[in-house]
N, C-alpha and C positions, 0 to 999 in steps of 0.2 A: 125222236127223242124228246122227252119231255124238257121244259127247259125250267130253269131252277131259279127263282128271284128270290135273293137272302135280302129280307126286310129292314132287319136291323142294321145290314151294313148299307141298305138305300138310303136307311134314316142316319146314318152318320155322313152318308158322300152330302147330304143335302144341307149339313153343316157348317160343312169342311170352307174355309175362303175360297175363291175363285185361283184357280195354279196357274202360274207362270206359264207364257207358253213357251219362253227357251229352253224350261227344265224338262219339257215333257216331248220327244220326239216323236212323228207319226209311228205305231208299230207296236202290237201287245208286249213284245220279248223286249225292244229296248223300253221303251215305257218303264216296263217295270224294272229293269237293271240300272237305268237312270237312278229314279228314285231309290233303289238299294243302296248307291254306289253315295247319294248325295247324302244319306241317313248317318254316314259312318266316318265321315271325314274326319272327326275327330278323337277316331280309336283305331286308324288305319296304322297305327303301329300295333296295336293288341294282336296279339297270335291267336292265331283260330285254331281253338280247342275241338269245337264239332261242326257239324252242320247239317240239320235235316230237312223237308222238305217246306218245314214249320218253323222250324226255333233253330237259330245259331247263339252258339256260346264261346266268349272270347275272352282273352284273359292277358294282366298287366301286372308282375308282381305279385300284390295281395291282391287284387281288385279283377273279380270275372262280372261280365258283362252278358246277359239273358234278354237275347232280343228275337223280340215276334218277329217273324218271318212269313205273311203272311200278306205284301203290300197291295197286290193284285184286289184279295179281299177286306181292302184295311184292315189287318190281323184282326179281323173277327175269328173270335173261339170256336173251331166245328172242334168233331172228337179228338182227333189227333196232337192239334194246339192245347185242347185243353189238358190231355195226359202225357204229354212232355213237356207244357211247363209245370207242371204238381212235381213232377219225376226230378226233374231238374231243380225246383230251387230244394227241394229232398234234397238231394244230390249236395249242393253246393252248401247247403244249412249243417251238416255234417264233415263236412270236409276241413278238416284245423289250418290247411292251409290257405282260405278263402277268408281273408277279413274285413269284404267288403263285396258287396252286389250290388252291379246297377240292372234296373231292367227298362228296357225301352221298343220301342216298333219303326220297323223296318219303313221306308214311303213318309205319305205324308199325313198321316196316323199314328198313334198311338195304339188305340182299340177300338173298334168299332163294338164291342162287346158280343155277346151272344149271334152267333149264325145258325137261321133259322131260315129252312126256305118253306115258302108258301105253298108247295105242293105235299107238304106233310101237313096242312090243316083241310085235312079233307075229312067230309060230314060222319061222325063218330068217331075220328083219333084219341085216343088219350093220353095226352102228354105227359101225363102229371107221374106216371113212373122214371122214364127221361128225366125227366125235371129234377126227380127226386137224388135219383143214382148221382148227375152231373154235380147236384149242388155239394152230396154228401161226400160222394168218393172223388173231387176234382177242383172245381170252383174254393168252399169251404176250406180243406186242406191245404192249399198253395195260400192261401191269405193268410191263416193262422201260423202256416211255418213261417211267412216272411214278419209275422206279426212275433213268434218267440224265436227264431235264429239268434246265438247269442252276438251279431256281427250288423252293419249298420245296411240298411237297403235305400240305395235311392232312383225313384224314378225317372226318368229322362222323359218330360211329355214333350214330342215332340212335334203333336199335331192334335185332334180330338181325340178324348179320351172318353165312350159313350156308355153306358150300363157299366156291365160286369168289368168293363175296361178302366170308368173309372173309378168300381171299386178298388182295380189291382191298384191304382196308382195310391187313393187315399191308405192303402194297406201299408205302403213304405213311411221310414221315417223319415227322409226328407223329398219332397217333389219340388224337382225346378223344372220349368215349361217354357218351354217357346212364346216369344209374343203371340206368335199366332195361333198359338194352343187355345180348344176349348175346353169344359167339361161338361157333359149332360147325362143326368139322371133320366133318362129316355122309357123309364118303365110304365109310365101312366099315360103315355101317349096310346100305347097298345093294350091301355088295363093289366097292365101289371105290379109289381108292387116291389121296393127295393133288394135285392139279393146281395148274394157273395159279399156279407157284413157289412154294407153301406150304410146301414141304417144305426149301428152303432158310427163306425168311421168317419162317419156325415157328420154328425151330430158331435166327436170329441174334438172334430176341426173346427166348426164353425158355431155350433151351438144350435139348439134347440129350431129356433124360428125360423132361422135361414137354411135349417136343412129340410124343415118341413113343409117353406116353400118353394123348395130345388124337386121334393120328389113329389109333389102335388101337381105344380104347373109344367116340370119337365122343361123349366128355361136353363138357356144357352147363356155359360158362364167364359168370361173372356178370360186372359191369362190374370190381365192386370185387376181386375175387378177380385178374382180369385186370390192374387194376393194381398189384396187388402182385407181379402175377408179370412185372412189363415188358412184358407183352403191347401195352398202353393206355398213354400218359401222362399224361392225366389226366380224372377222373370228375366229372363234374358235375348238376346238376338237370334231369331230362328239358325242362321248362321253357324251360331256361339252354343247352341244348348249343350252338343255331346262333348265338344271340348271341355265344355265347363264342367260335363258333369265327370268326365275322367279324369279332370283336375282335382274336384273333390274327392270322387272316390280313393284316388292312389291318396290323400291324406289321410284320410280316415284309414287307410290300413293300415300306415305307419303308427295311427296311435294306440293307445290303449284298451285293445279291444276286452279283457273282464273288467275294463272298469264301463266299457262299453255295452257290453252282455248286463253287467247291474242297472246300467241307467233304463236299459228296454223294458226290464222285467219289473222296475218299479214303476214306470209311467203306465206299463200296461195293467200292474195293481192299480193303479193311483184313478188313470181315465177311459181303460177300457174294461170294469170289472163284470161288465156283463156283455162280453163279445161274443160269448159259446149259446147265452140264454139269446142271442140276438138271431145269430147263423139258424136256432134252432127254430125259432120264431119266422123267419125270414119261408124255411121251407117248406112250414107247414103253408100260409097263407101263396105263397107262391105254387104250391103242386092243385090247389084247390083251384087258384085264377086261371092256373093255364088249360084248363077243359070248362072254361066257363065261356058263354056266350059272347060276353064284351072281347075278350083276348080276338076271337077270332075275326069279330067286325072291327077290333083297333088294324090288325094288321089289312083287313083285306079293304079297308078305309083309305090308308097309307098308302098301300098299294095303286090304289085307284086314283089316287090325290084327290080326294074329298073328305068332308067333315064327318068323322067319327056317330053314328049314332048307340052312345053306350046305354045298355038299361039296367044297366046295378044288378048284372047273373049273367 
């Protein structure tokens, strides 16, 4: 059997702080039930709506809860993640009785972003159809609806949040993180280039210069560093994240949600007027990189743990 190494989630575990060893017991099956069980303590009243092999959805009054399920592979996006969560915040963005969305990941993760394993870059693939479908019919969609849903979305980062991971996070209106939350723009590591709307979303959180050197260099942003730069709104006790952020959310249903729906659709007049020119930007140069030379020597560089030799094709 061929064996399968998802690059992007190597590049997020090599992140990630060093785990506890009480919280993680020898054994794949409790391993990962640990970590599920520890992800939720502070929604372990919410009633479980669904649960698939990917994504659980959970619910508090107004307030349903969109969590990656996925911790084995730091809810890195393969097919299945990425078309139930699109499905879903559909789903929840529609729904009149839903006046508030948290989304968050299962372990000790967020998102490791795109899964991608190394036995699909073998000599003539071309990705760049993949790339295309994923961006347009799945990635793109799920950010834009969390971006006009007329109802408040917050993310719970609860650990790294890497590429397209942490695009989803900058897509919500409010992110609280974990102290020991990171964020990393990981696309240029592998010669790639920002997707799933980062590159507007970057740039209306932090501005210009600091987003331009997040997605050049590919550095490893801390929680707190993050909220000094507006990236995050606010930082809390690994401990404390989900509580805190079911705290919030059950408010934010009780309030005013068309006066809520107004304040989204102006601010995304106001600072993201060019989000759709952006997504659209984003696919063209990204379906061009991923059949390009450098992409496949970033990964199998990574892979190898040695320095990159890119040559600009």
């Amino acid at each position: 059997m061929t064996s399968t190494i998802h690059s992007v989630q190597m590049l997020c575990q090599s992140l990630l702080p060093p785990q506890p060893v009480n919280h993680f017991p020898i054994g794949r099956t409790c391993h990962i039930y640990t970590m599920y069980e520890l992800s939720f303590r502070g929604m372990k009243e919410w009633e479980l709506i669904s649960r698939t092999e990917v994504l659980e959805n959970r619910r508090s009054g107004g307030a349903t809860a969109l969590i990656l399920a996925r911790p084995h592979a730091l809810n890195a996006f393969d097919l299945a993640l990425q078309q139930q969560l699109r499905e879903a915040v559909d789903q929840v963005a529609e729904d009149d009785s839903v006046r508030c969305v948290v989304i968050t990941g299962a372990g000790r993760a967020f998102s490791a972003g795109a899964d991608l394993a190394l036995d699909e870059l073998t000599p003539g693939t071309r990705l760049s159809p993949r790339t295309e479908e994923e961006l347009r019919m799945r990635y793109n969609p799920a950010v834009r609806a969390i971006r006009t849903m007329p109802k408040p979305v917050i993310a719970a980062v609860n650990g790294a949040a890497v590429g397209a991971g942490c695009s989803l996070a900058l897509a919500c209106d409010q992110i609280v993180a974990a102290r020991s939350a990171s964020f990393t723009l990981a696309f240029a590591k592998v010669g790639l280039t920002l997707d799933a709307g980062a590159s507007a979303l970057l740039g209306a959180r932090i501005g210009l210069g600091r987003a331009t050197r997040l997605a050049l260099l590919a550095e490893r942003v801390g929680a707190e560093t993050a909220l000094g730069w507006g990236m995050v709104d606010e930082v809390v006790a690994d401990e404390a994240v989900i509580g805190r952020v079911a705290e919030l959310a059950l408010r934010l249903a009780d309030g005013p949600t068309a006066a809520f729906a107004a304040t989204k659709r102006s601010l995304n007049t106001a600072l993201l007027p060019q989000l759709e020119a952006a997504f659209e930007s984003e696919v063209q140069e990204q379906t061009r990189l991923v059949d390009a030379r450098d992409f496949r020597e970033g990964v199998a560089a990574f892979a190898g743990k040695r320095a990159p030799n890119f040559e600009g094709r």
